[in-house]
mmCIF file of the N, C-alpha and C atoms, coordinates in Angstrom:
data_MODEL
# 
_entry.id   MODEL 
# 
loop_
_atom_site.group_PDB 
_atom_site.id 
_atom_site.type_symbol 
_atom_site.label_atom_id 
_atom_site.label_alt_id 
_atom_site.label_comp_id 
_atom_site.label_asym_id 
_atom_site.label_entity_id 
_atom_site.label_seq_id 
_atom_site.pdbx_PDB_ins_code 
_atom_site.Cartn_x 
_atom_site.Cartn_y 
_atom_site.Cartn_z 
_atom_site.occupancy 
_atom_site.B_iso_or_equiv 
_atom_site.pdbx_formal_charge 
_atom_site.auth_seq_id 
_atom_site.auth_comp_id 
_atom_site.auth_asym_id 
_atom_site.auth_atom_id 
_atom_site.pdbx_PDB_model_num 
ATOM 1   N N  . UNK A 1 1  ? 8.136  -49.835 9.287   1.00 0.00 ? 1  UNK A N  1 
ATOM 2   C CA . UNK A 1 1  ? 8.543  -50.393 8.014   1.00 0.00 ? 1  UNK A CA 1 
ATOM 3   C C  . UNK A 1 1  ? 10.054 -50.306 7.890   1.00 0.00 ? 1  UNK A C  1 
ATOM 4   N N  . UNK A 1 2  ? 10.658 -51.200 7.624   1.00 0.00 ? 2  UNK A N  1 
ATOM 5   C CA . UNK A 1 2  ? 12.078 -51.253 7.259   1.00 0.00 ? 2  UNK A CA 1 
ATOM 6   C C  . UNK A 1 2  ? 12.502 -50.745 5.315   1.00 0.00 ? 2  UNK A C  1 
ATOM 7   N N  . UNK A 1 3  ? 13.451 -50.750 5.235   1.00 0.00 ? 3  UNK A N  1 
ATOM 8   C CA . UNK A 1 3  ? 14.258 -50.405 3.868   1.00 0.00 ? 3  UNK A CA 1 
ATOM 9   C C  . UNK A 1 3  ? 13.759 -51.626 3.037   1.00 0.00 ? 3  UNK A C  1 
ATOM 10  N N  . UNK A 1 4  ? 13.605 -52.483 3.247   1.00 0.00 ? 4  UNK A N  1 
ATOM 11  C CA . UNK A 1 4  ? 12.830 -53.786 2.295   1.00 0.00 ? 4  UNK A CA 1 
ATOM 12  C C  . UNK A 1 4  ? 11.616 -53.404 1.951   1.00 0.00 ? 4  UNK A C  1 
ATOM 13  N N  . UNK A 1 5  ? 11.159 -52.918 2.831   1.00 0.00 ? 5  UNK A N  1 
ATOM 14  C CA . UNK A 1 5  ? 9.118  -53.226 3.156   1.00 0.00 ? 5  UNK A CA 1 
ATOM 15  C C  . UNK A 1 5  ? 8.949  -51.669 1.897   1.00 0.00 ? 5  UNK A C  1 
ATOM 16  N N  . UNK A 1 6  ? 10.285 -50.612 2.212   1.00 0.00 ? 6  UNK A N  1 
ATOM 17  C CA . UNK A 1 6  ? 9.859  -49.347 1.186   1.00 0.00 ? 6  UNK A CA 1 
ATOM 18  C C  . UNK A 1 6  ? 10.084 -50.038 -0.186  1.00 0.00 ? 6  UNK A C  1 
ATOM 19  N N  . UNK A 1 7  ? 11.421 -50.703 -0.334  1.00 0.00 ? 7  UNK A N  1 
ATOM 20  C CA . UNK A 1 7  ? 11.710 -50.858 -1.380  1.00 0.00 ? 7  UNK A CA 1 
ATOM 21  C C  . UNK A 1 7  ? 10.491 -51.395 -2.276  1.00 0.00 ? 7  UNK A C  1 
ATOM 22  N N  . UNK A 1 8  ? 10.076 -52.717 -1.537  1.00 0.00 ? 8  UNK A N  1 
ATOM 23  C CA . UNK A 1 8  ? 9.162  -53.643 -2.115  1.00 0.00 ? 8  UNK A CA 1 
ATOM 24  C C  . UNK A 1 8  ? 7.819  -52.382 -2.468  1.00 0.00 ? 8  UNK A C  1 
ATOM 25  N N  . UNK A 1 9  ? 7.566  -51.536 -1.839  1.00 0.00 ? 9  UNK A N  1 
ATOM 26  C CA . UNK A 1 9  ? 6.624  -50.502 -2.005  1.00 0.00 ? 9  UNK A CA 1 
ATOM 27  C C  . UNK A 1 9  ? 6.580  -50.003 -3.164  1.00 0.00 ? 9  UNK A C  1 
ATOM 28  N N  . UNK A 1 10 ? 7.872  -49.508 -3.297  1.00 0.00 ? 10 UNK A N  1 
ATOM 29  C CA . UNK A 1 10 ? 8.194  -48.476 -4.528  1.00 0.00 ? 10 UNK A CA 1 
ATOM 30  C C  . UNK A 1 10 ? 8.254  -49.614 -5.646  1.00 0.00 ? 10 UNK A C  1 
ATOM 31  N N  . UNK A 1 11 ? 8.462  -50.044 -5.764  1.00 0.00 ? 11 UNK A N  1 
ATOM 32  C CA . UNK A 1 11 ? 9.188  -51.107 -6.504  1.00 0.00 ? 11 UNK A CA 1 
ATOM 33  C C  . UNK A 1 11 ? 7.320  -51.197 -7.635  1.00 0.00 ? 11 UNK A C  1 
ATOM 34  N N  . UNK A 1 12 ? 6.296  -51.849 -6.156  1.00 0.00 ? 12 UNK A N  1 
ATOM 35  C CA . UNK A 1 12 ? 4.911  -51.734 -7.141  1.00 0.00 ? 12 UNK A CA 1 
ATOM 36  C C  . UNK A 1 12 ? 4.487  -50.877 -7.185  1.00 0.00 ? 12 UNK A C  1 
ATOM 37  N N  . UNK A 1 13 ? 4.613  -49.847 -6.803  1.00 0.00 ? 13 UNK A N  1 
ATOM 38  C CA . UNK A 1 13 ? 4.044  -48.235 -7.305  1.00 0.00 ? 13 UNK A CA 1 
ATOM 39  C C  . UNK A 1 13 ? 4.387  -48.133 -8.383  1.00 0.00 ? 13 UNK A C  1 
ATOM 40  N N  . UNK A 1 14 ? 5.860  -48.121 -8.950  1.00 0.00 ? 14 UNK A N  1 
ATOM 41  C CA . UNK A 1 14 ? 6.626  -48.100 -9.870  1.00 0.00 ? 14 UNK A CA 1 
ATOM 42  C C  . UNK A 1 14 ? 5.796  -49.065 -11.001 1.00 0.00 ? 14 UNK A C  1 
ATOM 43  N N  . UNK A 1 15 ? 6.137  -50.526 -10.589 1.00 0.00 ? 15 UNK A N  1 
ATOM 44  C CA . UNK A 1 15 ? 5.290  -51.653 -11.644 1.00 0.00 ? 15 UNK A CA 1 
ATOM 45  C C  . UNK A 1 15 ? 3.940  -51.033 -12.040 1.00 0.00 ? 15 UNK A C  1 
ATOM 46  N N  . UNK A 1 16 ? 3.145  -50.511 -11.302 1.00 0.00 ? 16 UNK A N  1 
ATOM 47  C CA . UNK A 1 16 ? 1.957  -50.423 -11.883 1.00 0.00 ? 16 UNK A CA 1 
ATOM 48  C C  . UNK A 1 16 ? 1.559  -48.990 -12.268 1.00 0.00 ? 16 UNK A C  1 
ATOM 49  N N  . UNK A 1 17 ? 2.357  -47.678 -11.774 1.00 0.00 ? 17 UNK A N  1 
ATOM 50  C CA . UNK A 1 17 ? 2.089  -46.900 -12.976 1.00 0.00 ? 17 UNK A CA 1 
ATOM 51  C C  . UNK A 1 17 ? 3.463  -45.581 -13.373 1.00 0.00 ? 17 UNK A C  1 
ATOM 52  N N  . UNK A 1 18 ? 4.702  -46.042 -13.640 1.00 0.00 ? 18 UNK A N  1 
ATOM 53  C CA . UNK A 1 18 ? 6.050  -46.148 -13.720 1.00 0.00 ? 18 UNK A CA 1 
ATOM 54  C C  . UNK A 1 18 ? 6.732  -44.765 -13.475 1.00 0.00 ? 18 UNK A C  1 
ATOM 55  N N  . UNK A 1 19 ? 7.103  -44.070 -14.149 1.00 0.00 ? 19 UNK A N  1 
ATOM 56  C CA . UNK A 1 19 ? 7.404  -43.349 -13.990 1.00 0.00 ? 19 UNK A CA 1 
ATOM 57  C C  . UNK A 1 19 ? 6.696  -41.773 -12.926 1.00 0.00 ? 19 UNK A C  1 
ATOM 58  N N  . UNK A 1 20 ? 5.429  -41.904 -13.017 1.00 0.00 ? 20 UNK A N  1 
ATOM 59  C CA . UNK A 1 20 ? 4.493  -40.914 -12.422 1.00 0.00 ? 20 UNK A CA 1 
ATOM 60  C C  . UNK A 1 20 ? 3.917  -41.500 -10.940 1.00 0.00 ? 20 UNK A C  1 
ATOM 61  N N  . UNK A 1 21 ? 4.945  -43.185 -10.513 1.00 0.00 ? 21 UNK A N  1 
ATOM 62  C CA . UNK A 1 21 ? 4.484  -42.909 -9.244  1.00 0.00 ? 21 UNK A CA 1 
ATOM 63  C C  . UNK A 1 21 ? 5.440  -42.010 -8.519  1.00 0.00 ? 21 UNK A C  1 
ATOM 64  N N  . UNK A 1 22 ? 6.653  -41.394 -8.939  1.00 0.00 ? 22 UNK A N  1 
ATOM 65  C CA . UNK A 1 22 ? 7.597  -40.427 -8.587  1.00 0.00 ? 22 UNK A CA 1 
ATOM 66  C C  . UNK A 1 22 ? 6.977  -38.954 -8.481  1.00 0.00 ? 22 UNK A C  1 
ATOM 67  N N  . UNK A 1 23 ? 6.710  -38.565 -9.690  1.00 0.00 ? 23 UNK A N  1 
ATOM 68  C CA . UNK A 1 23 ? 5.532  -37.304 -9.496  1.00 0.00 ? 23 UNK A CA 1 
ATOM 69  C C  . UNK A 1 23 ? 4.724  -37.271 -8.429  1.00 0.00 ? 23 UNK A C  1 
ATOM 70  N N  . UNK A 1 24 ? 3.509  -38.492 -8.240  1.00 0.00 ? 24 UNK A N  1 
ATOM 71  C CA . UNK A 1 24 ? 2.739  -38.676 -6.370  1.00 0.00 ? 24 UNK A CA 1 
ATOM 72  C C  . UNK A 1 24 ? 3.168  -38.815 -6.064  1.00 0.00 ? 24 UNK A C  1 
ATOM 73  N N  . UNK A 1 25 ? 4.308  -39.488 -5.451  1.00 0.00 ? 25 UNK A N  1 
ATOM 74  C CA . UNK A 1 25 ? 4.878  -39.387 -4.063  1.00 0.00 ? 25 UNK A CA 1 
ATOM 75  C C  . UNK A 1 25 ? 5.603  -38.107 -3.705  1.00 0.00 ? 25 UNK A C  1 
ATOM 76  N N  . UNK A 1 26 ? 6.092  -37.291 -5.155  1.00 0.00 ? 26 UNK A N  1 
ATOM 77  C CA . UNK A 1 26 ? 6.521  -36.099 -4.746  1.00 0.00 ? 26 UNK A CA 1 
ATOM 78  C C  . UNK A 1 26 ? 5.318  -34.941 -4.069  1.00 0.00 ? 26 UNK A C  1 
ATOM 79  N N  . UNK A 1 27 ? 4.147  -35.141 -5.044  1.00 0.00 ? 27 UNK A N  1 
ATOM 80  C CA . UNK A 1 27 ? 3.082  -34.091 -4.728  1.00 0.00 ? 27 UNK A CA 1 
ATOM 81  C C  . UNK A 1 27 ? 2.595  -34.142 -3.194  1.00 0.00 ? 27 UNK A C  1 
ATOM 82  N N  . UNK A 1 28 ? 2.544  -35.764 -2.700  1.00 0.00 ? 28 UNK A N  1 
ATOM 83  C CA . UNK A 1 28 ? 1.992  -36.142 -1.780  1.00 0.00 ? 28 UNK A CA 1 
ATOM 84  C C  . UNK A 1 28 ? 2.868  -35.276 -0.738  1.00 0.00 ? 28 UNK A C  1 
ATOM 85  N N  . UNK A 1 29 ? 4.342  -35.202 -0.788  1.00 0.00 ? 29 UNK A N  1 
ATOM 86  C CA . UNK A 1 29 ? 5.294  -35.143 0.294   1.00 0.00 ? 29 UNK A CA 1 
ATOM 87  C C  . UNK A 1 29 ? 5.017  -33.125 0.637   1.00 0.00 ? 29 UNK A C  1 
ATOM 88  N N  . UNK A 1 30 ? 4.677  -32.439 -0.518  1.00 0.00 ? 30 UNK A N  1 
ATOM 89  C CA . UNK A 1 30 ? 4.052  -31.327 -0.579  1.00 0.00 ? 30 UNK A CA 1 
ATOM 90  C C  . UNK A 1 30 ? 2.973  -31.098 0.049   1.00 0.00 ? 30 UNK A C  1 
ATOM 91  N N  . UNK A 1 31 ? 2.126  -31.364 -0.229  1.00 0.00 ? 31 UNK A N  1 
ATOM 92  C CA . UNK A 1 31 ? 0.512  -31.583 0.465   1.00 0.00 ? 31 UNK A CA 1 
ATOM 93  C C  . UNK A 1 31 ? 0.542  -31.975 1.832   1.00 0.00 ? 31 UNK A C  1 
ATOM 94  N N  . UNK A 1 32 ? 1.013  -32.654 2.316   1.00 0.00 ? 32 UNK A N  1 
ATOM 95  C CA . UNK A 1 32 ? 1.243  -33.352 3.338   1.00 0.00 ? 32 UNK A CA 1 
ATOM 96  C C  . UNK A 1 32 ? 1.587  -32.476 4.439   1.00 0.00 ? 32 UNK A C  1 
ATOM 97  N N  . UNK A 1 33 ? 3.246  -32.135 4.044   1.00 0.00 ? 33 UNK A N  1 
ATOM 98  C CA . UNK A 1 33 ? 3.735  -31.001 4.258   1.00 0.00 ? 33 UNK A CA 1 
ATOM 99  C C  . UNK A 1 33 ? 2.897  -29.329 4.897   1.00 0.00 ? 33 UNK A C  1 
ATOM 100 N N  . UNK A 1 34 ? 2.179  -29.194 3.761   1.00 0.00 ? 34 UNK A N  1 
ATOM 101 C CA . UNK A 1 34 ? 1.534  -27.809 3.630   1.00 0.00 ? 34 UNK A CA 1 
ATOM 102 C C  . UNK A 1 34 ? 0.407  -28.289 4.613   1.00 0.00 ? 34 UNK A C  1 
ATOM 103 N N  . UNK A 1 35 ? -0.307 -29.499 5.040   1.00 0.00 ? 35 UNK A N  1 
ATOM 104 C CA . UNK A 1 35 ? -1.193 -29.659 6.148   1.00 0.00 ? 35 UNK A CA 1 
ATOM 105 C C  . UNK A 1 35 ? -0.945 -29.873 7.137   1.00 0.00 ? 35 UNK A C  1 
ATOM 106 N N  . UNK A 1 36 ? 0.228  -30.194 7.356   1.00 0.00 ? 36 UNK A N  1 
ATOM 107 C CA . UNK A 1 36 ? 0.659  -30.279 8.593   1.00 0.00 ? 36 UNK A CA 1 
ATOM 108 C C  . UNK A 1 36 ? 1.461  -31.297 9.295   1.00 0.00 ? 36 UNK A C  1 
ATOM 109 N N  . UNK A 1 37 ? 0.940  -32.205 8.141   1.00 0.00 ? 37 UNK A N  1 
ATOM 110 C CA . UNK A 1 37 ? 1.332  -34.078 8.625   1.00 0.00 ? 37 UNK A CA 1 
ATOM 111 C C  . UNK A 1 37 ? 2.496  -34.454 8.684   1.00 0.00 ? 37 UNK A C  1 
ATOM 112 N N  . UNK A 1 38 ? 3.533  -34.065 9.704   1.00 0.00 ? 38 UNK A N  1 
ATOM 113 C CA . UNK A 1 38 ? 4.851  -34.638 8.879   1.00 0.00 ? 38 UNK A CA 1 
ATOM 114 C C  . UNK A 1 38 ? 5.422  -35.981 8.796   1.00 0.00 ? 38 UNK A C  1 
ATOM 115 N N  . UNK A 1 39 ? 4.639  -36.619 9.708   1.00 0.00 ? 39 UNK A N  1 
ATOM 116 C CA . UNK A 1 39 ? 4.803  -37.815 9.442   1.00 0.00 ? 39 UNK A CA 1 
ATOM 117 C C  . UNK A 1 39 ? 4.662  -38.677 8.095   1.00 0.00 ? 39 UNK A C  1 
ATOM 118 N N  . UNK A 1 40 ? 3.290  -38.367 8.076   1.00 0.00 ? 40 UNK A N  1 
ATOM 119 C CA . UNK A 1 40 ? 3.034  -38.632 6.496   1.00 0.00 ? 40 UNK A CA 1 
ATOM 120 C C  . UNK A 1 40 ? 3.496  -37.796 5.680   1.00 0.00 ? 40 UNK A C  1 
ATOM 121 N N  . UNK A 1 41 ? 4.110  -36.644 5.533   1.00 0.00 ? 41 UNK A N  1 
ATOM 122 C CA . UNK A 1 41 ? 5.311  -36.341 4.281   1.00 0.00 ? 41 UNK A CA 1 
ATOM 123 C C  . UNK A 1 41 ? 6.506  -37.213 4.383   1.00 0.00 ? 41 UNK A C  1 
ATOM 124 N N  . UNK A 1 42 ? 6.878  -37.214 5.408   1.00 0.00 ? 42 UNK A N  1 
ATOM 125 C CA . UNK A 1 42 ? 8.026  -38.319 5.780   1.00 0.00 ? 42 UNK A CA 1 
ATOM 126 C C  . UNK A 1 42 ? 8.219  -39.273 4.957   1.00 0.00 ? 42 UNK A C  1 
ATOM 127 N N  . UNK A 1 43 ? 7.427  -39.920 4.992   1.00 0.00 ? 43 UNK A N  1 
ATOM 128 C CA . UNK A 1 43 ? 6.421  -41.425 4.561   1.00 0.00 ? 43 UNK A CA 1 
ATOM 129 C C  . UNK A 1 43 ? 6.952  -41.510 2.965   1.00 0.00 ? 43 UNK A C  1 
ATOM 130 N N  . UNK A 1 44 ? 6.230  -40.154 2.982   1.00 0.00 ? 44 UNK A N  1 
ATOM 131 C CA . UNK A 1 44 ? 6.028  -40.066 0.971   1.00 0.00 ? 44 UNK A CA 1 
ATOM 132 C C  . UNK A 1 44 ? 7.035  -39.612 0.458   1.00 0.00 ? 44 UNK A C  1 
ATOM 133 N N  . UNK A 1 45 ? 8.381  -39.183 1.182   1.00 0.00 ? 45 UNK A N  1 
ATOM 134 C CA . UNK A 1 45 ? 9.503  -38.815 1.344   1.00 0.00 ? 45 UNK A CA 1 
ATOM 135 C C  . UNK A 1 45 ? 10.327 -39.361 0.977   1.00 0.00 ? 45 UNK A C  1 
ATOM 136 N N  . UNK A 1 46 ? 10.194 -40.281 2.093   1.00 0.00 ? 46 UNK A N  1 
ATOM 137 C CA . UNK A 1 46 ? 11.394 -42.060 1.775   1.00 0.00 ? 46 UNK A CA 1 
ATOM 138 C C  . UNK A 1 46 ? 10.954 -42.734 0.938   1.00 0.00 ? 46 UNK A C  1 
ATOM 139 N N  . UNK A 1 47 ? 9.971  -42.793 0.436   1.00 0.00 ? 47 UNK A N  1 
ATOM 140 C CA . UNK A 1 47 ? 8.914  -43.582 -0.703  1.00 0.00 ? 47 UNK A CA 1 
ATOM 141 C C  . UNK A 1 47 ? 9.980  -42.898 -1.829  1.00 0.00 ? 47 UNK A C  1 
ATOM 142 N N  . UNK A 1 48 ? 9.877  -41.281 -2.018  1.00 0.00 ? 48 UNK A N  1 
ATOM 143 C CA . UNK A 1 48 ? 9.993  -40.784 -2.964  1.00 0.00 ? 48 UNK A CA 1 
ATOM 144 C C  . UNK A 1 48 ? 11.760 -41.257 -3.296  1.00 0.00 ? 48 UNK A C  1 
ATOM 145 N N  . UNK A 1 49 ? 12.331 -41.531 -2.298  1.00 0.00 ? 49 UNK A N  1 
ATOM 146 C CA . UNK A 1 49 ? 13.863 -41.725 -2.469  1.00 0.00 ? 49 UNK A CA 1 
ATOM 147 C C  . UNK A 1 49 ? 14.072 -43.070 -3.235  1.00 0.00 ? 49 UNK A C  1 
ATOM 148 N N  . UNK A 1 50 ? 13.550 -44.297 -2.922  1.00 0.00 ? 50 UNK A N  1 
ATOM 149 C CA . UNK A 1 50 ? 13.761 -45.235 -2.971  1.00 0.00 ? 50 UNK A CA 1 
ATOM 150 C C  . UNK A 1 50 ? 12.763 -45.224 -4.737  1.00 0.00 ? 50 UNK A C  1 
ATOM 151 N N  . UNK A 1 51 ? 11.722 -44.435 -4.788  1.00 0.00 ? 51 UNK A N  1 
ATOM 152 C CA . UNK A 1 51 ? 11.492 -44.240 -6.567  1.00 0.00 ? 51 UNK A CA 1 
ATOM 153 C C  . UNK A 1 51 ? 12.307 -44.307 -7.189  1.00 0.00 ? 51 UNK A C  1 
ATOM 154 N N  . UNK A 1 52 ? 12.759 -42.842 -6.992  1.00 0.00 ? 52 UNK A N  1 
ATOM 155 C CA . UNK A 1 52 ? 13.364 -42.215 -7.692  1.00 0.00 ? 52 UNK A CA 1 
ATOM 156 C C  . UNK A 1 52 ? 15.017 -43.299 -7.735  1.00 0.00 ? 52 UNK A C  1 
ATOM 157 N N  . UNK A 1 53 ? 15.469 -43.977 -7.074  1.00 0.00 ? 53 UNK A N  1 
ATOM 158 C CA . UNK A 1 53 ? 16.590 -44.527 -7.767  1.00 0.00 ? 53 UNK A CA 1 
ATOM 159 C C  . UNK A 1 53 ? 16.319 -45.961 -7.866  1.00 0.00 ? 53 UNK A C  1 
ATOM 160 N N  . UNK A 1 54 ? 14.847 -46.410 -8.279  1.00 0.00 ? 54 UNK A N  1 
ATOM 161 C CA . UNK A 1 54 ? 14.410 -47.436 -9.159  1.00 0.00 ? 54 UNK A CA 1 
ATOM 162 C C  . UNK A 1 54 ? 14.016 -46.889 -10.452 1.00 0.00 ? 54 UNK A C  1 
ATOM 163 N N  . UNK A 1 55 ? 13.733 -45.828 -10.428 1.00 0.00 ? 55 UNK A N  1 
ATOM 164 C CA . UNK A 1 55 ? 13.263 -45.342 -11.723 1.00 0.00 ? 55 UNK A CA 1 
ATOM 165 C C  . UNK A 1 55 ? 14.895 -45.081 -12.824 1.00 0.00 ? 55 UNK A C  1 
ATOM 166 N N  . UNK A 1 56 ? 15.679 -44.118 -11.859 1.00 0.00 ? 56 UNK A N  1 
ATOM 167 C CA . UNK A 1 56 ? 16.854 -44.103 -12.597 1.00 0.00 ? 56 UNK A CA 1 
ATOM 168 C C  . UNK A 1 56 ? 17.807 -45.200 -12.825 1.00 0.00 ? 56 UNK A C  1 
ATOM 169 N N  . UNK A 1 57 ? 17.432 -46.450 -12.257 1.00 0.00 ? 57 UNK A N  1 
ATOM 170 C CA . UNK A 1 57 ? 18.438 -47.520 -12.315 1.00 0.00 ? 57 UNK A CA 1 
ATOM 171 C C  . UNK A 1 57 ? 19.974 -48.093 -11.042 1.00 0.00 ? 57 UNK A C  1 
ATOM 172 N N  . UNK A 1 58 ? 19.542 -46.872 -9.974  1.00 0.00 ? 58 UNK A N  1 
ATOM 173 C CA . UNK A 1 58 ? 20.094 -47.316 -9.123  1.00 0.00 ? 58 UNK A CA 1 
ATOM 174 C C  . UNK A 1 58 ? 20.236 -48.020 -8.420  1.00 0.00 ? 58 UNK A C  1 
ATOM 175 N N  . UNK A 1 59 ? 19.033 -48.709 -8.254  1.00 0.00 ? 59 UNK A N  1 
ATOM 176 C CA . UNK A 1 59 ? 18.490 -49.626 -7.649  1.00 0.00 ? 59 UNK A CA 1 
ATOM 177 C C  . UNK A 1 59 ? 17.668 -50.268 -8.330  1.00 0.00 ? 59 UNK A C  1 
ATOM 178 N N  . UNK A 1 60 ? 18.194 -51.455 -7.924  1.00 0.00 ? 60 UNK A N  1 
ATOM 179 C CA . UNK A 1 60 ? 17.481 -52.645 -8.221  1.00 0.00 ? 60 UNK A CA 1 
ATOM 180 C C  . UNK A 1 60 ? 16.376 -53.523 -7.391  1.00 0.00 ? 60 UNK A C  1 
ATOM 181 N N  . UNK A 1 61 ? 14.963 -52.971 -7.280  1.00 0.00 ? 61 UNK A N  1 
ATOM 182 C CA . UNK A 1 61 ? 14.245 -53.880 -6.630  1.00 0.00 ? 61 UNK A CA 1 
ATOM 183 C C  . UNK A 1 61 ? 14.715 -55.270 -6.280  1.00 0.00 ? 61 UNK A C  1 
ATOM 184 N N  . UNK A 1 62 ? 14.378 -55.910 -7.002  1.00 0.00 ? 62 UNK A N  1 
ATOM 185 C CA . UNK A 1 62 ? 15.072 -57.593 -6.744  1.00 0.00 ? 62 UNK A CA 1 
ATOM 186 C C  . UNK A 1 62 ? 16.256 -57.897 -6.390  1.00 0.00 ? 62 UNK A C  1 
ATOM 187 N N  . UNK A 1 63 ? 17.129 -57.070 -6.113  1.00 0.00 ? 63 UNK A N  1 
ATOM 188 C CA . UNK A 1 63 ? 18.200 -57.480 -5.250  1.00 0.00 ? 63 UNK A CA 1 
ATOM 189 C C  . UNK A 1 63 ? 18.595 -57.008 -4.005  1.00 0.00 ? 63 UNK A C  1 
ATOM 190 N N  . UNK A 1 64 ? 19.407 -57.921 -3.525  1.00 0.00 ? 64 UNK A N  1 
ATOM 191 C CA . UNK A 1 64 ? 19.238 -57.363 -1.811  1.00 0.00 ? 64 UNK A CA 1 
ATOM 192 C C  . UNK A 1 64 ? 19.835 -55.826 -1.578  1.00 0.00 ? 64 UNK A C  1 
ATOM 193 N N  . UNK A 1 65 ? 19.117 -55.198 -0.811  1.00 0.00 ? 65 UNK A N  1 
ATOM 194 C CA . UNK A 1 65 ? 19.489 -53.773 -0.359  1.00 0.00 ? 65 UNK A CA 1 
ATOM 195 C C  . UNK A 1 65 ? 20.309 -53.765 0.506   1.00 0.00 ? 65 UNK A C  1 
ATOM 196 N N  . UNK A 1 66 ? 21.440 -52.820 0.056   1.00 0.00 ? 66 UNK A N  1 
ATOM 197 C CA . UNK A 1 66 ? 22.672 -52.350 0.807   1.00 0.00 ? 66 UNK A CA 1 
ATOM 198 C C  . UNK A 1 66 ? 22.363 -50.834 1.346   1.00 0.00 ? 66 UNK A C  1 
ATOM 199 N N  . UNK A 1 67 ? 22.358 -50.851 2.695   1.00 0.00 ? 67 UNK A N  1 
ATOM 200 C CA . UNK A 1 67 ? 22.416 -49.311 3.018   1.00 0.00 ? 67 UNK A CA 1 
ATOM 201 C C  . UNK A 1 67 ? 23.782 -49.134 3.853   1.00 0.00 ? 67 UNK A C  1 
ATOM 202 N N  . UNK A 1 68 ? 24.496 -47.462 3.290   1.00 0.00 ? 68 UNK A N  1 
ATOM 203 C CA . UNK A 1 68 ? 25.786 -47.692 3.617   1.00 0.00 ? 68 UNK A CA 1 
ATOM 204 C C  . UNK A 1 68 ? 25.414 -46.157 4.478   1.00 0.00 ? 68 UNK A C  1 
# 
């Protein structure tokens, strides 16, 4: 998955249940973690980054992503 494919991810996690898809992806990256998976904390990791600065307004889903 590329930086688009998360964004677009987070972006409907976010749309469909807003603020608390930040909370799961955080719990997930815990759990995950504590079993062993690090791949899949990883996962729920970068998920959780790209939330969290749609939720705060750093990012803007709908516009093109700059990674510096």
């Amino acid at each position: 998955m590329g930086a688009s494919d998360f964004c677009q991810l987070a972006a409907e996690l976010n749309a469909d249940n807003g603020p608390e898809a930040l909370d799961y992806a955080r719990r997930a990256v815990v759990a995950f973690e504590a079993d062993g998976a690090s791949d899949r904390a990883q996962f729920w990791y970068l998920l959780s980054v790209f939330l969290d600065d749609i939720v705060t307004h750093r990012l803007n889903p709908d516009a093109a992503i700059t990674i510096h």
